[in-house]
C-alpha positions in Angstrom: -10.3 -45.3 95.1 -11.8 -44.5 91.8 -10.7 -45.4 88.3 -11.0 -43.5 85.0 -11.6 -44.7 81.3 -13.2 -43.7 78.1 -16.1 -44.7 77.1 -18.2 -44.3 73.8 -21.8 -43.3 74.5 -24.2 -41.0 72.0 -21.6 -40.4 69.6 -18.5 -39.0 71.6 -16.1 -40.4 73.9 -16.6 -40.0 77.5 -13.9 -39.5 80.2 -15.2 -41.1 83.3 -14.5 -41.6 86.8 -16.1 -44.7 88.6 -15.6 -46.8 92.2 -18.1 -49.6 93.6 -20.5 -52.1 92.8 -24.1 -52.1 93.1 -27.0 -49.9 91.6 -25.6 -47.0 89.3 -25.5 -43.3 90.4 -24.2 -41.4 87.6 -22.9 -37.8 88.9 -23.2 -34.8 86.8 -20.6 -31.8 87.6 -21.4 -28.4 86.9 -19.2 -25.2 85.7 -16.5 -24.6 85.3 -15.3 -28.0 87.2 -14.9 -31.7 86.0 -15.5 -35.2 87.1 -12.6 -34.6 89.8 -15.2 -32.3 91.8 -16.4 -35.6 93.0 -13.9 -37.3 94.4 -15.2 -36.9 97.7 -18.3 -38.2 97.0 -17.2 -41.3 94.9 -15.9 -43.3 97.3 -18.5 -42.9 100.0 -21.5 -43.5 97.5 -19.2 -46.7 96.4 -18.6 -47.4 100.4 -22.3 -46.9 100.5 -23.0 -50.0 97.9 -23.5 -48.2 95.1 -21.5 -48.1 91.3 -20.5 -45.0 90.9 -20.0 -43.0 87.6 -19.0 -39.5 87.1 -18.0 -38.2 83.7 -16.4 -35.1 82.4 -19.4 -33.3 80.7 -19.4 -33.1 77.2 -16.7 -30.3 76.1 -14.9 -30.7 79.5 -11.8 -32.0 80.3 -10.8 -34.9 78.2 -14.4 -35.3 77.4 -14.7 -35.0 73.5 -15.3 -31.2 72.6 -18.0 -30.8 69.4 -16.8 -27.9 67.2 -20.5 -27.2 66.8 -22.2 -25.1 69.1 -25.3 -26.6 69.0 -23.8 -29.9 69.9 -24.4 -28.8 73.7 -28.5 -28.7 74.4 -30.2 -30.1 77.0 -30.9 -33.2 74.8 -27.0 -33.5 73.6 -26.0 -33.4 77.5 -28.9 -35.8 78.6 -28.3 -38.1 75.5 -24.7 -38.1 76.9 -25.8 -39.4 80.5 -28.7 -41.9 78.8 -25.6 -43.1 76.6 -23.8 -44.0 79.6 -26.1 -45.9 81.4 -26.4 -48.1 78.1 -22.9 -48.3 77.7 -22.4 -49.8 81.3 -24.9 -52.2 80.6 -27.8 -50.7 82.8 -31.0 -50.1 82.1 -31.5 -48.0 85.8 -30.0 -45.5 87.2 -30.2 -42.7 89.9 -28.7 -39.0 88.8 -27.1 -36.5 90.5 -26.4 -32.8 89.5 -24.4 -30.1 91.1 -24.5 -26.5 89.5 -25.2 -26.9 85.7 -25.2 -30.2 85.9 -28.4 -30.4 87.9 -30.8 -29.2 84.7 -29.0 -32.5 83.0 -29.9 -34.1 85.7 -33.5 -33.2 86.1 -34.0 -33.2 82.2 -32.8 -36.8 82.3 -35.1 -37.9 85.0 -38.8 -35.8 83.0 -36.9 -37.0 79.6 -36.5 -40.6 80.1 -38.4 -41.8 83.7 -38.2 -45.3 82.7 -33.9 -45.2 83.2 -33.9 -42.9 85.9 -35.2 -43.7 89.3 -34.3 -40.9 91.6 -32.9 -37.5 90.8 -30.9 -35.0 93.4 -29.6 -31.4 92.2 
């Protein structure tokens, strides 16, 4: 069973979604869904050993919303997941995208190869 908070990360508040313990996957939903799109996968990557993270994207769900349209590039969505990973107190972790959020995560993975180890879309 997963459990949800808000967390702080590059600026906004993030609504999360998390189960497990173990290295961090962070899981990156696409249109027009939300963190709960992965609540099949959440406990069987946590089952699996792993701590699990998904968030509602920026300007889904109750995910902060910028006013500012160009609040929602490729480095305003990546900074988001980067902002995470900081937040939780790593300094690795794999990413996963579905749908849109598979650019965020490849971007993350060429953007910042030194947090992210492994990248599935």
């Amino acid at each position: 069973m997963s459990s949800t908070r808000v967390i702080k990360a590059n600026g906004i508040d993030l609504f999360i979604r998390e189960a497990g313990q173990g290295p961090l996957v962070m899981l990156c939903h696409g249109w027009p869904e939300l963190s709960y799109s992965w609540r099949h996968q959440i406990p069987a990557l946590a089952a699996a050993g792993f701590h699990v993270v998904a968030p509602d994207m920026r300007g889904y769900g109750q995910s902060a919303a910028p006013a500012d349209v160009s609040a929602y590039s490729i480095f305003d969505t990546v900074g988001d997941i980067v902002g995470l990973v900081q937040a939780l107190g790593e300094s690795k972790a794999m990413v996963v995208g579905h749908d849109w959020g598979a650019p965020v995560a490849w971007h993350a993975a060429l953007f910042r190869p030194d947090i992210f180890t492994a990248v599935a879309g």
